[in-house]
N, C-alpha and C positions, 0 to 999 in steps of 0.2 A: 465513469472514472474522472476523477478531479485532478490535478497537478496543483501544490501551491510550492513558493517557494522560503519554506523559513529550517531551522537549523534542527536537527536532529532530535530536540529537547522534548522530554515524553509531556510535561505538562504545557507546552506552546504547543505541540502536536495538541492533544486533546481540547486546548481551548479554542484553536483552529476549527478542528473539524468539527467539534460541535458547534460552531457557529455556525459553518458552513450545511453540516446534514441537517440543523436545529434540532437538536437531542443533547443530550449527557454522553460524554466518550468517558472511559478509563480503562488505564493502563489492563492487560490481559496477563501477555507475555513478551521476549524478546526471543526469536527465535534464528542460529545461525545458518546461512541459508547457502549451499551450492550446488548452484541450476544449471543446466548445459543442454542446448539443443544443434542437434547433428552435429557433436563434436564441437562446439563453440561454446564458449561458457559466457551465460549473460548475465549473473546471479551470483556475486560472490560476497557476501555481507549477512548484515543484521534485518531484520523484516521486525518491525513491531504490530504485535495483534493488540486494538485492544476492541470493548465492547464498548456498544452502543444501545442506550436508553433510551427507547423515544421514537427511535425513528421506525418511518413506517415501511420501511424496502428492507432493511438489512439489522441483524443484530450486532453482527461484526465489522473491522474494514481491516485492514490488511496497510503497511503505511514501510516505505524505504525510501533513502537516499540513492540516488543514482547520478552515474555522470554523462551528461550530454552536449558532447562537442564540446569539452570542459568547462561548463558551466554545470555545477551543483543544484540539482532537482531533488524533489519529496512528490513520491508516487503514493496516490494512495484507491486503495481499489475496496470498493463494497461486495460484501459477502451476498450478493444475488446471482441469480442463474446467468451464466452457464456459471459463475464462481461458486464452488460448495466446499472450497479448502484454499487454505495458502499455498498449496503446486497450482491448483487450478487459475488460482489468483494472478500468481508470478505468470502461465503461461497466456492467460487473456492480455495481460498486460504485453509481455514481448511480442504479441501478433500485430497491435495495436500497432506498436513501435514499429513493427516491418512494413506496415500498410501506411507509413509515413512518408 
């Protein structure tokens, strides 16, 4: 899992990441997302999918804005094991967060 931190914009996202995974990203989908664990909601937004060309771990990544200690973050998490969907995505990533 990466964290960078730039603005929402699908084509800054994909120029990001694929510099960062060194592949081709594009846009997938935007998908609305609310996630809740044990009665807390930590998931209430947009999740961008898109795919990935090239790279050799993941075809996809999974990519959202989030707020931390109110500073504005961009999550983004690769579609490898234990990841095989965007719940399992959103939920490796909140474990991550609580092991902080």
């Amino acid at each position: 899992m990466i964290t960078i931190e730039i603005a929402m914009d699908i084509k800054a996202l994909e120029k990001a990441i694929g510099h960062n995974e060194s592949c081709r990203c594009s846009f997938s989908e935007k998908v609305r997302v609310h996630e809740s664990f044990q009665g807390e909601q930590f998931r209430d937004g947009d999740i961008i999918v898109s795919d990935l060309d090239g790279n050799a771990k993941a075809s996809e990544i999974y990519v959202w804005e989030f707020d931390d200690k109110g500073e504005k973050r961009v999550a983004t998490v690769l579609n490898v094991p234990p990841v095989e969907s965007l719940a399992t995505a959103l939920r490796v990533f909140f474990v991550s967060e609580l092991k902080k």
